[in-house]
N, C-alpha and C positions, 0 to 999 in steps of 0.2 A: 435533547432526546436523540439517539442514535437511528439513525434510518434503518429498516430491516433490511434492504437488499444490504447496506455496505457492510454491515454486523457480521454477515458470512463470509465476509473473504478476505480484507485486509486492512479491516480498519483499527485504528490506532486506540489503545487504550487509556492516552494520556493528551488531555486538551490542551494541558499548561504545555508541554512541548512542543505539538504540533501551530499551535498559535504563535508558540512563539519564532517557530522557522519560517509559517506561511504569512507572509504579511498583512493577507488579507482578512485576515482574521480580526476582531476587533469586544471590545469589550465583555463580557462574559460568555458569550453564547459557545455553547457544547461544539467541538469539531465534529463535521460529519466527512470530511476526506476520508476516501480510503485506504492511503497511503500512510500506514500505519506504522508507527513504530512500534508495536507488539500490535497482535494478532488473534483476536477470542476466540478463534474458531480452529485457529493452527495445531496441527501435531505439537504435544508438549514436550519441552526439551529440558535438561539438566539447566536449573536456575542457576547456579553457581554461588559466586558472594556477591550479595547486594552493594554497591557504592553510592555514593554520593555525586550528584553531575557537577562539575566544575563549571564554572561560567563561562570558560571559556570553550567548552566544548555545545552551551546552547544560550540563547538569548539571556539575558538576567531574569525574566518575566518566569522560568523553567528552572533557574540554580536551583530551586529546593526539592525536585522532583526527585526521586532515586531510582537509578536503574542499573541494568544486568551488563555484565560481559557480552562483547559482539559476539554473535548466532556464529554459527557454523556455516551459515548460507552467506554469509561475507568473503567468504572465499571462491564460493558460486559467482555471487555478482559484487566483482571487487570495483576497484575504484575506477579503471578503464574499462570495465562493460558497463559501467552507470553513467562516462560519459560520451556516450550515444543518444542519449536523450537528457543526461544535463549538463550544465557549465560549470566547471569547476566544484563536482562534488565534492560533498564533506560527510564522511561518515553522521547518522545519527545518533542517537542512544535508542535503546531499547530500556521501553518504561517497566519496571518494576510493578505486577499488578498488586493491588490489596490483599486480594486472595489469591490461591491457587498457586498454580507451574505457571511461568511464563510461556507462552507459545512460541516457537522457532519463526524469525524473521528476521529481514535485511533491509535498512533504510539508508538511504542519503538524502543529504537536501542538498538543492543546487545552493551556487555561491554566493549570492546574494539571497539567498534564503526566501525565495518565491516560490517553489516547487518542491516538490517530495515526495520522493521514488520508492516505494518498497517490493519484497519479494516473500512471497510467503505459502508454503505448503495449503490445501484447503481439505477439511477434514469431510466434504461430499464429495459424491460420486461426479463425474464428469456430467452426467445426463441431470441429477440434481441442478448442478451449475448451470448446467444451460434453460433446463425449466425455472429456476429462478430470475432470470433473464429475459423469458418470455412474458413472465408475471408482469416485471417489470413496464416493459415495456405497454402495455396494458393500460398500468396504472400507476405513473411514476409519483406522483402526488403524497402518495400516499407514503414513501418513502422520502418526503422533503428533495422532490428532484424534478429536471422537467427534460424533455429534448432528449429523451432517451432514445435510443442507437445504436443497434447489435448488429455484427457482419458477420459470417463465417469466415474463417481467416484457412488458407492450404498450406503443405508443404511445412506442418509445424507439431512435431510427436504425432498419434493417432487420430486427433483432432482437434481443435480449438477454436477459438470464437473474439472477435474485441467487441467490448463496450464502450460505449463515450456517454455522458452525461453532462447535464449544469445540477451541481447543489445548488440549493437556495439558501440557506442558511448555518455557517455563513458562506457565501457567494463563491464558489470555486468551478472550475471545469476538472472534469473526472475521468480518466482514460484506465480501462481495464483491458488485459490481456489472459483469460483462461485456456490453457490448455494441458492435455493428460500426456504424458510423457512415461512410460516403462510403468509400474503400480502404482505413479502416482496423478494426480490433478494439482497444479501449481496457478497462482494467480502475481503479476506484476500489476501494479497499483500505481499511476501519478496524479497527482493533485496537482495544477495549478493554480495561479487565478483566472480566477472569470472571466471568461470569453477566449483562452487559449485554446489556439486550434492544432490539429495534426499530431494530437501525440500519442495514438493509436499504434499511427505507422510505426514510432520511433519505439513502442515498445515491443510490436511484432520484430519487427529487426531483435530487439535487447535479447529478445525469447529463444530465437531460434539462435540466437551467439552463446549464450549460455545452457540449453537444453543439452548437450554432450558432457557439459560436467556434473550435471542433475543427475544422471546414467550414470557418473562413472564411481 
């Protein structure tokens, strides 16, 4: 089952991919990172032609997943502004959903495939985002989460905010970055494992490196 908080902002549509970058991952259980390789809730973008992922672009566990051309927002956050917060990025794939338009997003996973980073427009209002936040924080439970942790973050478009979180299932640490930037609200997502600390900071950094070409 999908946590309601992560559903709204950047969580991934494809378990067989993300399992198989996160290592933490293990036996069937549904991903609940929200570092998504597609995005339910994103502005919808031109699908393109669907392909087939080569094995050598994701775990073998993922070879039969199908997915899209790189997002447009990979040029937003290319391979040097992803590695601010990971090691030896490698582009992801964007999952191909069942249904529908794919949602505009941008994923790498670090190089030894323990983390994953996405980028992705959020189809609420900023004040939404941050009342979902506060819900949260309330009642993290209820979202399969615990240690929930929101800061107001300055000095970053008109306002913004970081989350940090523990999933519990399966077992990840969760680092979000929300802020509104010119008409839009944008959300950076990393997944960890569990018990990863400090990557809030390392996304506010990624945010504010990248918010001038979101504007441009």
């Amino acid at each position: 089952m999908i946590p309601r908080r992560l559903s709204r902002a950047a969580l991934p549509a494809a378990t067989a991919v993300l399992c198989g970058l996160l290592v933490s991952c293990s036996g069937s259980s549904s991903s609940t990172s929200p570092a998504a390789v597609t995005s339910p809730t994103a502005s919808p973008s031109s699908a393109g032609q669907v392909t087939t992922v080569s094995p050598s672009a994701v775990p073998s566990a993922a070879a039969s997943v199908r997915t899209l051309p790189p997002s447009r927002l990979c040029a937003v956050l290319d391979r040097t502004a992803a590695r601010l917060v990971l090691t030896d990025p490698l582009p992801a794939p964007r999952v191909a959903p069942g249904k529908g338009t794919a949602p505009d997003s941008c994923s790498y996973a670090s190089g030894d495939r323990t983390a994953l980073l996405t980028l992705t427009p959020s189809t609420r209002s900023y004040d939404a985002e941050r009342a979902a936040s506060r819900s949260l924080v309330g009642d993290p439970a209820s979202a399969g989460m615990r240690d929930v942790k929101v800061t107001e973050v300055t000095g970053l478009g008109q306002a913004a905010f970081s989350e940090t979180t523990e999933v519990l299932q399966p077992p990840q640490s969760v680092d979000f970055v929300v802020w509104k930037a010119g008409s839009r609200v944008w959300v950076l997502t990393l997944a960890q494992p569990a018990g990863a600390k400090d990557g809030a900071d390392g996304l506010v950094t990624l945010a504010r490196r990248i918010t001038p070409r979101l504007a441009g």
